[in-house]
C-alpha positions as CSV (number, residue, x, y, z in Angstrom):
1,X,152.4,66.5,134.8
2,X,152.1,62.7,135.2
3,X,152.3,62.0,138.4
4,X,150.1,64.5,139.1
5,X,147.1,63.4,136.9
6,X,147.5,60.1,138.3
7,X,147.5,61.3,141.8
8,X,144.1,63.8,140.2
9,X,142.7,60.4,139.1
10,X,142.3,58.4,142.4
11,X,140.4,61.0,143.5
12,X,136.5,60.7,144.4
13,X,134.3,61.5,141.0
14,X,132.6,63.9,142.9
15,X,135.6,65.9,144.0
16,X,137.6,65.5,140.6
17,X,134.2,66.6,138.5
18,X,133.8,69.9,140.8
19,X,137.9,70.3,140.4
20,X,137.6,70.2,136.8
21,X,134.7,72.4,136.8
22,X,137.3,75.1,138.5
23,X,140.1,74.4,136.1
24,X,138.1,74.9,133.0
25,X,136.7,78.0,135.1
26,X,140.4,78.8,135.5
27,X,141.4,78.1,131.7
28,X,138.4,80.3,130.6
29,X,139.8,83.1,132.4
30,X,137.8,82.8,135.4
31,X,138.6,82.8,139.4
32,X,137.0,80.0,141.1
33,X,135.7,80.9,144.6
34,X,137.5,77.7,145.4
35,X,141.3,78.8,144.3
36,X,143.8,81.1,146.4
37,X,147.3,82.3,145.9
38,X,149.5,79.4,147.0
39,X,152.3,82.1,148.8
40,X,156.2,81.3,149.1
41,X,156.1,79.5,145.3
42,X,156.1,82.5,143.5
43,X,153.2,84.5,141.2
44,X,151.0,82.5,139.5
45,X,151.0,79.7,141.5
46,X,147.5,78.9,142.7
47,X,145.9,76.3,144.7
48,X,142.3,75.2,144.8
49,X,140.6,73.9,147.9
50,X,138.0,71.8,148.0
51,X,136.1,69.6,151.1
52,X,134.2,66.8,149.3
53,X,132.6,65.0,152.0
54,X,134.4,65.8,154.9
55,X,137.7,65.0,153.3
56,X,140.0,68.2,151.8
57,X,141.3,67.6,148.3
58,X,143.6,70.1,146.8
59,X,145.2,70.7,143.5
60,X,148.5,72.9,142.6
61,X,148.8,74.9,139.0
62,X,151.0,77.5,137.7
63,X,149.3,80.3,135.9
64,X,152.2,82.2,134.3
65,X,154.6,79.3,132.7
66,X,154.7,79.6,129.3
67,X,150.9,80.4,127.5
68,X,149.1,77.3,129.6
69,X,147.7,76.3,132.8
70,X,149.8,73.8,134.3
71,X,148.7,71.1,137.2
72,X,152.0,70.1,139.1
73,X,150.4,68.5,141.9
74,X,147.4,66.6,143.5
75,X,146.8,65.3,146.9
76,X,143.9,64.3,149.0
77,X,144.8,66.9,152.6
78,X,145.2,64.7,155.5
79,X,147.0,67.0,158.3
80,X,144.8,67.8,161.1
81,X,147.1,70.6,161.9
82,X,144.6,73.3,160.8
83,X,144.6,74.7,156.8
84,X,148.3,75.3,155.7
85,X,149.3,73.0,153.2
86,X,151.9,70.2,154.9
87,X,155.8,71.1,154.1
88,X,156.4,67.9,152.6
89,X,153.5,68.8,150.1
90,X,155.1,72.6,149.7
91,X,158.5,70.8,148.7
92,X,157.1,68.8,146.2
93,X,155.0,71.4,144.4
94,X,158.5,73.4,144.6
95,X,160.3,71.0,142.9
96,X,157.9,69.9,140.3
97,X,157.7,73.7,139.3
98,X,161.6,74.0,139.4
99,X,161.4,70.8,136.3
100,X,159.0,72.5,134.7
101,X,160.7,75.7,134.2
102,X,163.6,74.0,133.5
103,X,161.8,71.8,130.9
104,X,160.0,74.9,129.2
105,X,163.4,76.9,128.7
């Protein structure tokens, strides 16, 4: 998704090259030590976590839309309110993944 690359692109190189790393991991067939079931978004929908730096970058995909790996969402973690993944971030992940199923139909 668009918005999501862009938000993938501001990124640190450092953090983007090791996420990429994971992805092609992920496309290969592969389970990063890095990625984890992203629960309450249905199957398939994984997150990787990564601390680059002492900063927490994460990226959203869906494994089981259509025949591809799909990134719906990027962000650089800023909550200090331990490891869950902010609401607002969980509502946006849930409706990018509500267009895309509706888009892939």
């Amino acid at each position: 998704m668009k918005a999501a690359r862009r938000d993938f692109e501001d990124f640190p190189q450092g953090a983007r090259d090791n996420l990429l790393d994971a992805l092609t991991a992920v496309a290969d067939g592969g389970h990063p030590s890095i990625a984890k079931p992203l629960t309450g978004l249905g199957s398939g929908v994984m997150e990787l976590a990564l601390r680059h730096r002492g900063d927490a970058f994460r990226v959203v995909y869906a494994l089981q839309i259509g025949a591809e790996i799909w990134v719906v969402h990027a962000f650089q973690k800023k909550s200090k309110s331990g490891i869950a993944t902010p609401k607002q971030e969980i509502d946006l992940v849930r409706e990018r993944l509500k267009r895309l199923r509706e888009i892939l139909r």
